[in-house]
Backbone and ligand atoms as CSV (ligand in chain L), in Angstrom:
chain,resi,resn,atom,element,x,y,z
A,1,UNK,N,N,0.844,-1.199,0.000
A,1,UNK,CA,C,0.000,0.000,0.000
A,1,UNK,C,C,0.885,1.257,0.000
A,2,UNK,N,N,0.295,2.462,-1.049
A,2,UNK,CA,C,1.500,3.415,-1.127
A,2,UNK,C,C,0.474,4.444,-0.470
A,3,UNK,N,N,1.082,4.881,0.803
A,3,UNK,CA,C,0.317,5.849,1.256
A,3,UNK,C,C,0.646,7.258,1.597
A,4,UNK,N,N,1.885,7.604,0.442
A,4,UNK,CA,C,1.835,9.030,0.050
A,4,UNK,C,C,0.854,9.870,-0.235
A,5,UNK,N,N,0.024,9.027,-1.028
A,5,UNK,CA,C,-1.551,10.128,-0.917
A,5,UNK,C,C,-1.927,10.644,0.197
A,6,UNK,N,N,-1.925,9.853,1.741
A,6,UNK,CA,C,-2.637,10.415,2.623
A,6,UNK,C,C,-2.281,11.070,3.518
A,7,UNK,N,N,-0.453,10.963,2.739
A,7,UNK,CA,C,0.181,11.788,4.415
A,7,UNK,C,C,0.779,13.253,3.632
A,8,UNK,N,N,-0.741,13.951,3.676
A,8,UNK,CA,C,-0.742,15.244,3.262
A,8,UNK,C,C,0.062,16.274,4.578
A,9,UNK,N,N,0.091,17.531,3.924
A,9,UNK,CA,C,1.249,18.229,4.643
A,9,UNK,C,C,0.201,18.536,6.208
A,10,UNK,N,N,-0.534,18.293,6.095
A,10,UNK,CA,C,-1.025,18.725,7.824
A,10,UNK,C,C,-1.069,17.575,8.776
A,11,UNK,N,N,-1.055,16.321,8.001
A,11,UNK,CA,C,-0.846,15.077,8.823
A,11,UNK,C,C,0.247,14.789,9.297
A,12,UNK,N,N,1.161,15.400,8.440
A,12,UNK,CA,C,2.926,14.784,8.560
A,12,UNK,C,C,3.203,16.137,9.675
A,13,UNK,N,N,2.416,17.250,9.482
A,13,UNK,CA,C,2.937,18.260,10.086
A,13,UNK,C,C,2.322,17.877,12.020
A,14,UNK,N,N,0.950,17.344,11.913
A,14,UNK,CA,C,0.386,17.340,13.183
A,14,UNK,C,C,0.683,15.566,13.754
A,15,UNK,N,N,1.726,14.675,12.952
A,15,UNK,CA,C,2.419,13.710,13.378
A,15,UNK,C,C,3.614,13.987,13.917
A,16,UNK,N,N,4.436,15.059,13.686
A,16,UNK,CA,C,5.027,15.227,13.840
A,16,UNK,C,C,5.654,16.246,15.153
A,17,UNK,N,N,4.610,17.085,14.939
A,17,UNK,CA,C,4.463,17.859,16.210
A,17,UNK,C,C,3.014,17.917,16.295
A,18,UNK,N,N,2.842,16.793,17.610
A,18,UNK,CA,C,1.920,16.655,18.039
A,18,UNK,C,C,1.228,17.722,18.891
A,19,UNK,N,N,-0.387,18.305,18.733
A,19,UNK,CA,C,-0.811,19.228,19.556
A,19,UNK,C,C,-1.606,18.523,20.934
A,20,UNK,N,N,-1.340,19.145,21.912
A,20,UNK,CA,C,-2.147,18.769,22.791
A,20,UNK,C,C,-1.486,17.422,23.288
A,21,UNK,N,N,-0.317,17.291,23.332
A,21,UNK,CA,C,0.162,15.931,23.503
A,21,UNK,C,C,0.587,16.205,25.350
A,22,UNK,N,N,-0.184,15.067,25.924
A,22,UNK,CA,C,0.236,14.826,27.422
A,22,UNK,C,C,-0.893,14.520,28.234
A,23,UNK,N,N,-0.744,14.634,29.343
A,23,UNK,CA,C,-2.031,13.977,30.478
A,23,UNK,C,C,-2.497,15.000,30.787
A,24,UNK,N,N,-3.523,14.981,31.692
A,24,UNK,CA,C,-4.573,16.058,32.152
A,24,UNK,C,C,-4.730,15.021,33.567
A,25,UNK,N,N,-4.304,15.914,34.608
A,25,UNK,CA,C,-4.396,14.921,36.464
A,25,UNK,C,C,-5.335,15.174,36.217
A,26,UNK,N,N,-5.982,14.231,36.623
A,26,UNK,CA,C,-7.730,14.511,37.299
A,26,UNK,C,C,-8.510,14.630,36.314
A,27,UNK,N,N,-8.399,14.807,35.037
A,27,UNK,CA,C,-9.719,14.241,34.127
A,27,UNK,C,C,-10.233,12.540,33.766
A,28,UNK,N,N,-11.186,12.738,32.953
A,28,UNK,CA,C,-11.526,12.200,32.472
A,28,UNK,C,C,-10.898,11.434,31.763
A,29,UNK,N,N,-10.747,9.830,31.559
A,29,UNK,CA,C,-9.787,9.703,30.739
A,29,UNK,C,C,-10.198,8.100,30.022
A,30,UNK,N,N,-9.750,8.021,28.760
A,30,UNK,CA,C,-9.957,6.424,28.087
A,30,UNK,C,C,-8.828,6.237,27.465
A,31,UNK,N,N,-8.968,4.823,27.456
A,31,UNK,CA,C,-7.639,4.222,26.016
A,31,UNK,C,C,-8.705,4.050,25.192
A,32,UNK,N,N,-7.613,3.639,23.950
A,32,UNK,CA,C,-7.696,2.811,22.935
A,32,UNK,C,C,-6.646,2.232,22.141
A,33,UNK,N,N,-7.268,1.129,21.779
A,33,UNK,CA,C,-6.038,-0.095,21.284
A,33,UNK,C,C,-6.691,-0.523,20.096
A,34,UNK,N,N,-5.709,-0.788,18.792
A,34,UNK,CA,C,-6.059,-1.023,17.579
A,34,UNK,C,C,-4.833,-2.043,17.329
A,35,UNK,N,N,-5.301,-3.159,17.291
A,35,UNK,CA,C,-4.754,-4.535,17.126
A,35,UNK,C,C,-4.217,-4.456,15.910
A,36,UNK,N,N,-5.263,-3.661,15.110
A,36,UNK,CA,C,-4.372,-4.215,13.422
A,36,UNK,C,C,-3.448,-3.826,13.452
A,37,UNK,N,N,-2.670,-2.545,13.936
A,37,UNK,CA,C,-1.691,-1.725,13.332
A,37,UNK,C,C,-1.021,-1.816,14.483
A,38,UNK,N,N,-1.153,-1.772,15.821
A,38,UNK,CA,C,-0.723,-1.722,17.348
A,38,UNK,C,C,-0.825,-0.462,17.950
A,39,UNK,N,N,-1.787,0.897,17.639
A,39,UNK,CA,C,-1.482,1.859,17.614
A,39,UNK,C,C,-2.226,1.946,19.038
A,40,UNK,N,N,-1.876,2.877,20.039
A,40,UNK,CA,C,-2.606,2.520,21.616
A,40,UNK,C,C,-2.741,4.625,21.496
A,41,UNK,N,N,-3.814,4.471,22.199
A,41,UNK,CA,C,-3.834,5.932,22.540
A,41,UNK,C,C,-4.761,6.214,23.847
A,42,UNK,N,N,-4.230,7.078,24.786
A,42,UNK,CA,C,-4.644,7.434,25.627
A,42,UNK,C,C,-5.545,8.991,25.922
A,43,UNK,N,N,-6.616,9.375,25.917
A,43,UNK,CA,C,-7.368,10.262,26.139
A,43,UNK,C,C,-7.804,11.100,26.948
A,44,UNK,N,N,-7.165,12.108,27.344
A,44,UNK,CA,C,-7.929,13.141,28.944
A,44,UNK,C,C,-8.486,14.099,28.055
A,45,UNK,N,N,-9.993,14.283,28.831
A,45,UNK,CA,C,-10.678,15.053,28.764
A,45,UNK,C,C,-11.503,16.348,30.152
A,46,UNK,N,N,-10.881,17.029,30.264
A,46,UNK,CA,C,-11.465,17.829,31.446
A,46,UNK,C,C,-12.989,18.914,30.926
A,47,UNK,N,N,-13.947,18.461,31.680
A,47,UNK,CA,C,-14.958,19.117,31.385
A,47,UNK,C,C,-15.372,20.508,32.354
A,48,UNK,N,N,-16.041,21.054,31.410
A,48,UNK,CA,C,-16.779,22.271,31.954
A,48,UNK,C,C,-17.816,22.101,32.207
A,49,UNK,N,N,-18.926,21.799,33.142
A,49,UNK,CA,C,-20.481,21.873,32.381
A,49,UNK,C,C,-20.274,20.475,31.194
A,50,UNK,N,N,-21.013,21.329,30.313
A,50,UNK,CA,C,-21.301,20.697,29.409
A,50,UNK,C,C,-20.167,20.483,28.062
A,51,UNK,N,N,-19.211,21.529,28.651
A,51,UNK,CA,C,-18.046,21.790,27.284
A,51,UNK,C,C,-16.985,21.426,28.021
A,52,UNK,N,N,-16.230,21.316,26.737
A,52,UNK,CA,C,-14.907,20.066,26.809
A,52,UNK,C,C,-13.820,21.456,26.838
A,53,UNK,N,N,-13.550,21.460,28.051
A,53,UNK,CA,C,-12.511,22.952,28.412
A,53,UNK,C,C,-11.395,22.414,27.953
A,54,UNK,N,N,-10.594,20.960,28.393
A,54,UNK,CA,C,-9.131,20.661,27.842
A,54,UNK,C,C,-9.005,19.073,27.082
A,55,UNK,N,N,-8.373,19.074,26.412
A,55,UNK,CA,C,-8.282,17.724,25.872
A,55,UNK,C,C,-6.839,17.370,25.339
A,56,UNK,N,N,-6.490,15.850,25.937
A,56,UNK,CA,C,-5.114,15.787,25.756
A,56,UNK,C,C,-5.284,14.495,24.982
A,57,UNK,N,N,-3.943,13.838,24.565
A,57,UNK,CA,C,-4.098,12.689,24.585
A,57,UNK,C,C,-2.169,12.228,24.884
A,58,UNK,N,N,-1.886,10.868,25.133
A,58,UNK,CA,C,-0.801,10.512,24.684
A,58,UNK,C,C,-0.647,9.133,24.205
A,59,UNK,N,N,0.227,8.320,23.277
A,59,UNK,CA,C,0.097,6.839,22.338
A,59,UNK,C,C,1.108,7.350,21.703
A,60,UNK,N,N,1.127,5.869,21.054
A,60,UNK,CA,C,2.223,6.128,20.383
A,60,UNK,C,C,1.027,5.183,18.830
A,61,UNK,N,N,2.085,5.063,17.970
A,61,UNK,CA,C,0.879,4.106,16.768
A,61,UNK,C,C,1.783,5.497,15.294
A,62,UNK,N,N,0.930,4.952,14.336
A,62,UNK,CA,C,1.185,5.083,13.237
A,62,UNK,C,C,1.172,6.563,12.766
A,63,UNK,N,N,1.575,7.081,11.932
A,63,UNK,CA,C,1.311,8.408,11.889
A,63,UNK,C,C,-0.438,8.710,11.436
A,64,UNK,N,N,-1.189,7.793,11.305
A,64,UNK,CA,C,-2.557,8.562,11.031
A,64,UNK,C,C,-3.037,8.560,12.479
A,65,UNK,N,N,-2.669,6.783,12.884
A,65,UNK,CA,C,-3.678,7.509,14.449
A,65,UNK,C,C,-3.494,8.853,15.462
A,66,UNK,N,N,-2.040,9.361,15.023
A,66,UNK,CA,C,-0.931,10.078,15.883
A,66,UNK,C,C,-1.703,11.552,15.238
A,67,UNK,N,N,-1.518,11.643,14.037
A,67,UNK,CA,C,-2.478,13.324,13.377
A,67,UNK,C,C,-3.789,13.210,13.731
A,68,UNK,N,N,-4.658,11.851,14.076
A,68,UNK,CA,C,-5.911,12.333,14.166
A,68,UNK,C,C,-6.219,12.521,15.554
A,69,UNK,N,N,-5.260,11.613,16.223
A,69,UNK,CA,C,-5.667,12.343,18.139
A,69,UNK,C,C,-5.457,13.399,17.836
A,70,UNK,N,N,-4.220,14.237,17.385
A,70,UNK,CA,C,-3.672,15.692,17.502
A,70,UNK,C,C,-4.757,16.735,17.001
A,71,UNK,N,N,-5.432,16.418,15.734
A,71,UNK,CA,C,-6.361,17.087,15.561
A,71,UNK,C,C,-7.562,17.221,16.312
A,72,UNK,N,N,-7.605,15.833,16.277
A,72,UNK,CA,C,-9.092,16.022,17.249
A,72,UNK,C,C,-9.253,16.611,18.272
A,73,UNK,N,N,-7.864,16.595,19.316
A,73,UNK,CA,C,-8.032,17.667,20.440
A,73,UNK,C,C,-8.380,18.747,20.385
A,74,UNK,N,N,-7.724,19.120,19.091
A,74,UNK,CA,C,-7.819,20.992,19.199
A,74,UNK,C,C,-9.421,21.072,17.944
A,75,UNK,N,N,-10.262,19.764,17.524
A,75,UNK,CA,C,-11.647,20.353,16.970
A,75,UNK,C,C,-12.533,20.458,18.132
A,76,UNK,N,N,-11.927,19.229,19.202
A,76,UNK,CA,C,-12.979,19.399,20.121
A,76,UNK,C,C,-13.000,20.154,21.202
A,77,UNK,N,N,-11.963,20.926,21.616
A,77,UNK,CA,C,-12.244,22.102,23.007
A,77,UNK,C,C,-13.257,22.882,22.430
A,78,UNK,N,N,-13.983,23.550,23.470
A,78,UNK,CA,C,-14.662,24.382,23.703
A,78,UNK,C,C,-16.191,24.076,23.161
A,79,UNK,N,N,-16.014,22.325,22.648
A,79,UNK,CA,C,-17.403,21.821,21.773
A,79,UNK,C,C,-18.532,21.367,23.112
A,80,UNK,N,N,-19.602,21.131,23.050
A,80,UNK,CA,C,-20.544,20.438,24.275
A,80,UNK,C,C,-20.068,19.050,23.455
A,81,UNK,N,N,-20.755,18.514,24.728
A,81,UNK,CA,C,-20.435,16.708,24.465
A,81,UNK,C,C,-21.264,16.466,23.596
A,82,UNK,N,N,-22.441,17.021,23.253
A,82,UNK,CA,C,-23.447,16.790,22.332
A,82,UNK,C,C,-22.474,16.723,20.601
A,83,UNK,N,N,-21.974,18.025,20.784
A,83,UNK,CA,C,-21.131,19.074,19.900
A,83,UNK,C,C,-20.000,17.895,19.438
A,84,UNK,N,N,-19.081,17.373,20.078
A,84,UNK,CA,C,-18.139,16.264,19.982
A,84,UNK,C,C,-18.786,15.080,19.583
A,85,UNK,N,N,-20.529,14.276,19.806
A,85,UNK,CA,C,-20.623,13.138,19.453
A,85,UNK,C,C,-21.764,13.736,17.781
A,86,UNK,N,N,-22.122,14.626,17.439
A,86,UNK,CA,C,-22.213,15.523,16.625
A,86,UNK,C,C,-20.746,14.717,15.450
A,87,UNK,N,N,-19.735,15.532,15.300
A,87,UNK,CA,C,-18.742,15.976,14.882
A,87,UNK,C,C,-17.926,14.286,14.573
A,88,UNK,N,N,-18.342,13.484,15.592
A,88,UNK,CA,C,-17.511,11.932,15.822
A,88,UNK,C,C,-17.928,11.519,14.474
A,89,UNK,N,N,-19.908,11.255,14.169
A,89,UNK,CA,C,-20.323,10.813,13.540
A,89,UNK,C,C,-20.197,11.448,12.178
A,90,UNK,N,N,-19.987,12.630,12.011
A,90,UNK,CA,C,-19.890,13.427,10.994
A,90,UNK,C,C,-18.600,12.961,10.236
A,91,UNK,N,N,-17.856,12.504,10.995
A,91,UNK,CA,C,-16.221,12.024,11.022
A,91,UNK,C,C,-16.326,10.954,10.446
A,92,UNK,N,N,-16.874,10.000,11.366
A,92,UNK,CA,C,-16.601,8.805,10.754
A,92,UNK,C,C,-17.722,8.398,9.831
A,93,UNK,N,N,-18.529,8.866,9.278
A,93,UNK,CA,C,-19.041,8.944,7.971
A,93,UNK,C,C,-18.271,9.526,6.885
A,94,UNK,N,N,-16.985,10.304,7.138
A,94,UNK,CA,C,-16.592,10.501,5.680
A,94,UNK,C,C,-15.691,10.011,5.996
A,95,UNK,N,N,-14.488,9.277,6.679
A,95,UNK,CA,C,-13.346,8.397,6.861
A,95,UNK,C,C,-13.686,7.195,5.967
A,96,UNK,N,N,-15.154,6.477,6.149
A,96,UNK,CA,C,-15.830,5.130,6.044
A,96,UNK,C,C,-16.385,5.681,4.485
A,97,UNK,N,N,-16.597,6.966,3.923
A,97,UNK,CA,C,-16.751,7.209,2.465
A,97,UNK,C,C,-18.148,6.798,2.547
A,98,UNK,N,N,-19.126,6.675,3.599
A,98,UNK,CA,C,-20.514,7.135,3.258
A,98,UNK,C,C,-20.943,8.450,3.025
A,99,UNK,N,N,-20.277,9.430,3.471
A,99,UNK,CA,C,-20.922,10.990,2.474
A,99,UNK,C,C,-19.539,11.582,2.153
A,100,UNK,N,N,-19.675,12.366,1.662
A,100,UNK,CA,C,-18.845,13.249,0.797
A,100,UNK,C,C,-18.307,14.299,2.027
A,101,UNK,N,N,-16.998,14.499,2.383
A,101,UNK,CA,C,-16.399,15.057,3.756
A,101,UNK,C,C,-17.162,16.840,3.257
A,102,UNK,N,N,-17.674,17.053,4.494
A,102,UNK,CA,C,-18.125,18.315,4.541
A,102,UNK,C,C,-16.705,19.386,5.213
A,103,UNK,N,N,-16.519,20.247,4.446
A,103,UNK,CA,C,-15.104,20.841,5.456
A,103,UNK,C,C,-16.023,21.648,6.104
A,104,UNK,N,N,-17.095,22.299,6.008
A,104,UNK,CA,C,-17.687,23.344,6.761
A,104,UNK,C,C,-17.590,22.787,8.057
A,105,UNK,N,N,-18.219,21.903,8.199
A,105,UNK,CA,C,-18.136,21.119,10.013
A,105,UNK,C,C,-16.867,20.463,9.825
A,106,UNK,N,N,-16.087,19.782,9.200
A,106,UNK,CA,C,-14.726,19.154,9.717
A,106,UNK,C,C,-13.981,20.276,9.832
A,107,UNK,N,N,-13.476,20.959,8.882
A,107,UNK,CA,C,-12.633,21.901,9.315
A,107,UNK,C,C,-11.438,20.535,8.610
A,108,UNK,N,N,-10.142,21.253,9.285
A,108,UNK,CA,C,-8.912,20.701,8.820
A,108,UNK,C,C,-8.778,19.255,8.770
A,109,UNK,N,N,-9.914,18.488,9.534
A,109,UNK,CA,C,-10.149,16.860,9.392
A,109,UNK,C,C,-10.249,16.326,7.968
A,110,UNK,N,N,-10.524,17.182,7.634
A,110,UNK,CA,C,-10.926,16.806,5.765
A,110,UNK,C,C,-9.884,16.180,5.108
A,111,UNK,N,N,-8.343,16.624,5.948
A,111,UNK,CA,C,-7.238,16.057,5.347
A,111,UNK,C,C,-7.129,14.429,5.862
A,112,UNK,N,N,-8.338,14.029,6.621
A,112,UNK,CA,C,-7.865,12.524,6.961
A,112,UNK,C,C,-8.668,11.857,6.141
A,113,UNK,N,N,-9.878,12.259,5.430
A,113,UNK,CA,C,-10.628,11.720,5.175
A,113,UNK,C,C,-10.274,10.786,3.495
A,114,UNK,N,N,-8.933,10.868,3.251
A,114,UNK,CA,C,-8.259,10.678,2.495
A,114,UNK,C,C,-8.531,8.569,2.377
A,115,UNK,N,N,-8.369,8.485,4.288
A,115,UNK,CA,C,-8.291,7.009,4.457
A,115,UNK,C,C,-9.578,5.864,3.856
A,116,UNK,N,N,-10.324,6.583,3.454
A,116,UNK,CA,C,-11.651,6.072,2.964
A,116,UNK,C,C,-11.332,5.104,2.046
A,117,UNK,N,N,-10.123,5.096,1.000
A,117,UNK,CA,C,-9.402,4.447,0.058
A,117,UNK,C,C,-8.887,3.333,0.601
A,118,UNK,N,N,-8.726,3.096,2.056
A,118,UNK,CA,C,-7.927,1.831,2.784
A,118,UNK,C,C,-8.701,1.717,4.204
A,119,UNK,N,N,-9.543,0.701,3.884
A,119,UNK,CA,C,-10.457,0.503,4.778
A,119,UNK,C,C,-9.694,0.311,6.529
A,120,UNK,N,N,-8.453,-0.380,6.295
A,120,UNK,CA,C,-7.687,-1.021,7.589
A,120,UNK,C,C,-7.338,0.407,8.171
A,121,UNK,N,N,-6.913,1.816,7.404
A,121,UNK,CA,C,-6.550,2.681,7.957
A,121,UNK,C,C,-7.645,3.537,8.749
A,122,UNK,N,N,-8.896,2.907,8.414
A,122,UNK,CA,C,-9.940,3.772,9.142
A,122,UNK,C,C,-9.794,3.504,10.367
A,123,UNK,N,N,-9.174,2.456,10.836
A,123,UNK,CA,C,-9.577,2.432,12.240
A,123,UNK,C,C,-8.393,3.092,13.043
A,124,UNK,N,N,-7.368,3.601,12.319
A,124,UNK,CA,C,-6.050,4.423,12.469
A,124,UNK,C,C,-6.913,5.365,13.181
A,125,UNK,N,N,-7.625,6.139,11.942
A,125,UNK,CA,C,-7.787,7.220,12.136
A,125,UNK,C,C,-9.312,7.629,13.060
A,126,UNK,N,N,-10.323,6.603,13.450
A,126,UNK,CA,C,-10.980,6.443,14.086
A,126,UNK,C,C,-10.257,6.067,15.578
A,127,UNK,N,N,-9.595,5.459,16.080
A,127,UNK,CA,C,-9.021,5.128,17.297
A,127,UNK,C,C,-9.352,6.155,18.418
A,128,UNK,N,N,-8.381,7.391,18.477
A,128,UNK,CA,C,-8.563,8.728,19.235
A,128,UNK,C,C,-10.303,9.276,19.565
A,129,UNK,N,N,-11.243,8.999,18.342
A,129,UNK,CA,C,-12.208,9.469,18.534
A,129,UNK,C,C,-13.297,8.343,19.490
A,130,UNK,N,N,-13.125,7.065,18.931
A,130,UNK,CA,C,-13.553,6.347,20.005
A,130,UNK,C,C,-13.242,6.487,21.427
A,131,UNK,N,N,-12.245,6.467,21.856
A,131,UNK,CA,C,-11.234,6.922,23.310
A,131,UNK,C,C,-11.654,8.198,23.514
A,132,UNK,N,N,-12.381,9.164,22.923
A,132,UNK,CA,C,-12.703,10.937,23.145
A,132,UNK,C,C,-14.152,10.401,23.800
A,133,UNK,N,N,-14.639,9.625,23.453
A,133,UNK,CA,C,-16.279,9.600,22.850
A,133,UNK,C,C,-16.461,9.014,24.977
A,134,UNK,N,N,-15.898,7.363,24.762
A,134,UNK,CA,C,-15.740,6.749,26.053
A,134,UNK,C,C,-15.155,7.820,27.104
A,135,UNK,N,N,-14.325,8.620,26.858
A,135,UNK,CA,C,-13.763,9.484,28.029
A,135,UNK,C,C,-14.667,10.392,28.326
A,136,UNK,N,N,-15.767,10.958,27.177
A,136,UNK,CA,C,-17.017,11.918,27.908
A,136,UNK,C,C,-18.083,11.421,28.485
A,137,UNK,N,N,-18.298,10.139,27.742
A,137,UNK,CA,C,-19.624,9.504,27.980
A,137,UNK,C,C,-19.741,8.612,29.676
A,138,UNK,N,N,-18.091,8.050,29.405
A,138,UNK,CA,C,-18.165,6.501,30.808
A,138,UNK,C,C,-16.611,6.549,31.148
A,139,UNK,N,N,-15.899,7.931,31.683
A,139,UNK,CA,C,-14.406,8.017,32.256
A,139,UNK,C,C,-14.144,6.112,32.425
A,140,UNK,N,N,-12.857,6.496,32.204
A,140,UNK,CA,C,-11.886,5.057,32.534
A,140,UNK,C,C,-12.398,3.887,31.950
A,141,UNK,N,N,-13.290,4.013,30.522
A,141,UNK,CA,C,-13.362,2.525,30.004
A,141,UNK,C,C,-12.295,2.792,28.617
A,142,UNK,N,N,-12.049,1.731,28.485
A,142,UNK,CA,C,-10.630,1.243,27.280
A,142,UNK,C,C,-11.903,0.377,25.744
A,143,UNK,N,N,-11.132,1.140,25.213
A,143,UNK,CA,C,-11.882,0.945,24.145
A,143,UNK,C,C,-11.066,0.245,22.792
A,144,UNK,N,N,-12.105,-0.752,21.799
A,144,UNK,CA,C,-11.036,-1.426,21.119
A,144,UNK,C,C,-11.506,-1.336,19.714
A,145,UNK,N,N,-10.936,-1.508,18.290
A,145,UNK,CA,C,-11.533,-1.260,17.569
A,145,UNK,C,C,-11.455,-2.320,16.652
A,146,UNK,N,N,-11.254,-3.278,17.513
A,146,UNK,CA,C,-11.729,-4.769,16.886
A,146,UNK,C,C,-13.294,-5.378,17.845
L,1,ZN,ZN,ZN,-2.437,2.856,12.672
């Protein structure tokens, strides 16, 4: 698989220097583990109310799962949890190439949505958002994407 197509300049850029990379004491927090590839990622989420004031993550894994935690942190501050499971599904409908990626609501995610072409990489790039989703909904459950 040649996957120069997908490691566009904001993936390689937000693999590389990761945003939002580290723990959060005292939040909210999930894994996730993706068997196919081995990619593990860890999730803090500190809430406000209803809005997601900080969001971290740390893993290690492939460079898609690695750009899409990084992104996802910084789509989801300041979103309600509603706002984040909103945005999940919006996500992983154009990763999975059932609709056509909307950038108006993704925003800079649009550059992942590339993986739609390699079904095994969806769950790269799905990983982080499962682990976001469990860390708002049910703190401390580990999530798998097999
Ligand atoms: Zn991966």
């Amino acid at each position: 698989m040649d996957l120069r197509d997908l490691y566009q300049e904001v993936i390689l850029d937000h693999n590389k220097k990761p945003r939002n990379f580290g723990e959060i004491e005292g939040a909210a927090k999930a894994a996730g583990h993706n068997p196919m590839c081995g990619d593990r990622v860890s999730v803090f989420v500190r809430m406000d109310g209803e809005q997601v004031a900080e969001a971290k993550f740390v893993g290690n894994g492939c460079a898609i799962s690695k750009a899409s935690a990084s992104m996802m942190t910084e789509a989801v501050t300041g979103q309600t949890s509603a706002d984040v499971h909103a945005l999940f599904a919006a996500f992983q409908d154009a990763v999975t190439g059932k609709v056509e990626p909307d950038e108006d609501q993704l925003g800079k995610l649009v550059a992942l949505t590339g993986v739609k072409e390699y079904p095994s990489r969806v769950k790269c790039a799905m990983l982080a958002w499962h682990a976001m989703l469990a860390a708002i909904d049910n703190a401390g459950a580990t999530v798998s994407t097999e």
